[in-house]
N, C-alpha and C positions, 0 to 999 in steps of 0.2 A: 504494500500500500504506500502510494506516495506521502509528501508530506502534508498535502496540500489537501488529501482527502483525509488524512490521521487529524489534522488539524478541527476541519468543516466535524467530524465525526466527535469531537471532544468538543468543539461547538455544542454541537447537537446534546451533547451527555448530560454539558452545562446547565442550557435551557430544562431540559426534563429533571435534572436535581429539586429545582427550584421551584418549578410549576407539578413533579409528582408528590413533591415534599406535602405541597400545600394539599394537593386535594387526597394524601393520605388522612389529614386529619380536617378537611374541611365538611361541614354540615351536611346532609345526605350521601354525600360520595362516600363516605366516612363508615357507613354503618354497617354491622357486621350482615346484613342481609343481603350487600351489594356483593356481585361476584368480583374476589380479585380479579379478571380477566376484562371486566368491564372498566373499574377502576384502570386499569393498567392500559387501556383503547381510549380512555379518556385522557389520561394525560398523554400519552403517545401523540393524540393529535392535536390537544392543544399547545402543546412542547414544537410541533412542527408547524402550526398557523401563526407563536409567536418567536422563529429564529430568525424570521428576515430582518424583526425590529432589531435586532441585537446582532445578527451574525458577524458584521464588520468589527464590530469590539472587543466579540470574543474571539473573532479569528488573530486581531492582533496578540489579547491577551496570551492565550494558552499554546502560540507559537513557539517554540521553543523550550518552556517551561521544565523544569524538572518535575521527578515523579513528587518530592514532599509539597512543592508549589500546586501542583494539580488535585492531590489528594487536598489539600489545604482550603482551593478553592470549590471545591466539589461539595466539603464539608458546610462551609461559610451558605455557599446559594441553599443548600439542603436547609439550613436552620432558618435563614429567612423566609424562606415558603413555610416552613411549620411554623412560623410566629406568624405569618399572613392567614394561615388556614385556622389556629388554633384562635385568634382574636374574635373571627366570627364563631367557631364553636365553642365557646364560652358562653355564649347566649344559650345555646341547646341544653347544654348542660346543668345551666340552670333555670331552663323550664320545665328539664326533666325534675329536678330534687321540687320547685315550687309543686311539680304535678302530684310526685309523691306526697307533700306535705297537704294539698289538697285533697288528696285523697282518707289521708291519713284523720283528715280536722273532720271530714263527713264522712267515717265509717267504712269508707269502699276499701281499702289497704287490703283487705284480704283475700278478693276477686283478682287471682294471678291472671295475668294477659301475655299477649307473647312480645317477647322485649324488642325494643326495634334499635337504640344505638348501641347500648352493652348486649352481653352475653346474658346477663343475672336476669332473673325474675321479676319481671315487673305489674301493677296492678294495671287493672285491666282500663279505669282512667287516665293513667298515665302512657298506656300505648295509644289512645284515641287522641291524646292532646299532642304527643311529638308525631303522629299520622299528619294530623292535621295543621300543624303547625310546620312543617316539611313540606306537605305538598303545598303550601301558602307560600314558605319560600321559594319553590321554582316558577310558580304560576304567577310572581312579581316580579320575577325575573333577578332578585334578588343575588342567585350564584352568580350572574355577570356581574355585578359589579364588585363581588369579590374577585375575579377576574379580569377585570379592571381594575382593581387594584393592586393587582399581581406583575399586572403589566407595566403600573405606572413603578411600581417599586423600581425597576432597572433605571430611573432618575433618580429615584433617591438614595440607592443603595447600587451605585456601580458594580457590575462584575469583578472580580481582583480587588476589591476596597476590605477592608476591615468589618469585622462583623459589626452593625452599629446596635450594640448591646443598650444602652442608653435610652435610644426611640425604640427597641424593641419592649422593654421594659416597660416604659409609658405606654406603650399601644397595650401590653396583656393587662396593666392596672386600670386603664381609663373602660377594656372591655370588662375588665369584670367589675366594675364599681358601676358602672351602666346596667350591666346584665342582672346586679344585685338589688341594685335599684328600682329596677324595673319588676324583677321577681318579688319583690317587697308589695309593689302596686297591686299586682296582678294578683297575689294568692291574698290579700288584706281581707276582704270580703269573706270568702272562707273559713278564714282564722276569728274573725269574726263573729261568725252563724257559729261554728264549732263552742266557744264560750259560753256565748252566751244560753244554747241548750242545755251544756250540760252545769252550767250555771241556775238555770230555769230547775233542772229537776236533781241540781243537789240539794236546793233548797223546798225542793219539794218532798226528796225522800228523809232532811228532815224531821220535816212535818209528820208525815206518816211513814215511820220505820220499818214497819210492819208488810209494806207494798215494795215488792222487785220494781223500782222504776225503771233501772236498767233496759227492762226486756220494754220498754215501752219509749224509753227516750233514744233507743237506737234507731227505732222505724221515723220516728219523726223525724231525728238526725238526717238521714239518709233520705226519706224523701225533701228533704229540706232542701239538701244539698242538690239534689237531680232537681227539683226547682231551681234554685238559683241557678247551677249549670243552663240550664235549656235559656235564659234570660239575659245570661251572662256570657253565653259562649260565643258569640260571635266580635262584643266589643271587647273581649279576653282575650282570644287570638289577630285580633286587629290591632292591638296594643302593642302585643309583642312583635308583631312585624313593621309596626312604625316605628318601636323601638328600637329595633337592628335597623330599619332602613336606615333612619337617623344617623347611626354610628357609621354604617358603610360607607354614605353617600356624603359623609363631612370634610 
């Protein structure tokens, strides 16, 4: 192999570090349900739709290079795509725990579902809400502009430059004090109804010791809660997708 295709070829390695990095941990591509093979067609071609932007920089770059220079740089693009992938899924993450805790304040915790980002056991509320909250992000088209941000990164973060630990830092603190924030908003309500029921019939059992309220403050609990959900679910996951849009699009 010449030089000049060994070169275009470490190019190419370059780009895919950086753009596979990111959508190993980025929000639905991410999830253990996706086929590695898809994942791996996804970045493959998004890795080759964005080498023209960059070819010329990185063919001068990694010209010549030694192997610790190459591996060095290989490392550096790799971590910058997972601190671009991982900022947006910090939001998932915790609307996963807000889901569980939703679930947890109305009774449902116990209703296993089938897990859709981890491997573990999840209740069967908390697979409805990252369902839907997943396919909210594609259908806002929301992965482009993480992808567009992928792309602007090669201005802000040169190829061959230093890892910039500093903005990578503030970008995972500003996602998750947003993402926390916003989980805060969102599950308030629940946390809420949860209280105050069982606030309602501690003071009721009490009164009459003698009555299991338990077995009677659960049903209410519970349809309380599938009330408020049916009520709530639409500006609850409208929230959270204005909230990440917010954060992507700033």
């Amino acid at each position: 192999m010449s030089e000049a295709a060994s070169a275009a070829v470490l190019a190419a390695f370059a780009v895919f570090c950086r753009i596979g990095a990111c959508i190993m941990v980025m929000p639905g591509f991410s999830s253990a349900r996706v086929p590695p093979r898809a994942r791996l067609f996804v970045a493959l071609a998004l890795s080759l739709a964005a080498m023209p932007l960059v070819y010329d920089e990185l063919h001068a770059l990694l010209d010549g290079q030694s192997l610790a220079r190459l591996v060095s740089i290989m490392v550096t693009e790799s971590l910058i795509g997972i601190v671009i992938g991982l900022a947006s899924r910090l939001f998932f993450l915790m609307l996963e725990m807000l889901a569980a805790t939703i679930a947890q304040a109305i009774g449902l915790a116990g209703i296993a579902g089938i897990p859709v980002e981890e491997g573990g056991g999840e209740a069967t509320l908390v697979t409805f809400i990252l369902i839907a909250a997943t396919l909210l992000f594609f259908l806002s088209d929301l992965h482009l502009e993480v992808i567009r941000g992928l792309v602007s990164s090669y201005e802000l973060a040169p190829p061959g430059g230093a890892f910039p630990a500093r903005f990578s830092l503030t970008e995972i603190a500003d996602a998750l004090t947003g993402a926390s924030m916003l989980a805060l908003r969102l599950s308030g309500p629940f946390v809420v109804l949860s209280v105050l029921v069982n606030f309602s019939f501690g003071l009721a059992n009490k009164m009459t010791p003698m009555i299991q309220i338990y077995f009677a403050a659960m049903p209410v609990l519970i349809g309380l809660g599938f009330l408020m959900m049916m009520f709530l679910a639409r500006p609850f996951l409208s929230g959270f997708i204005l909230g990440l849009n917010d954060f992507l699009v700033r």
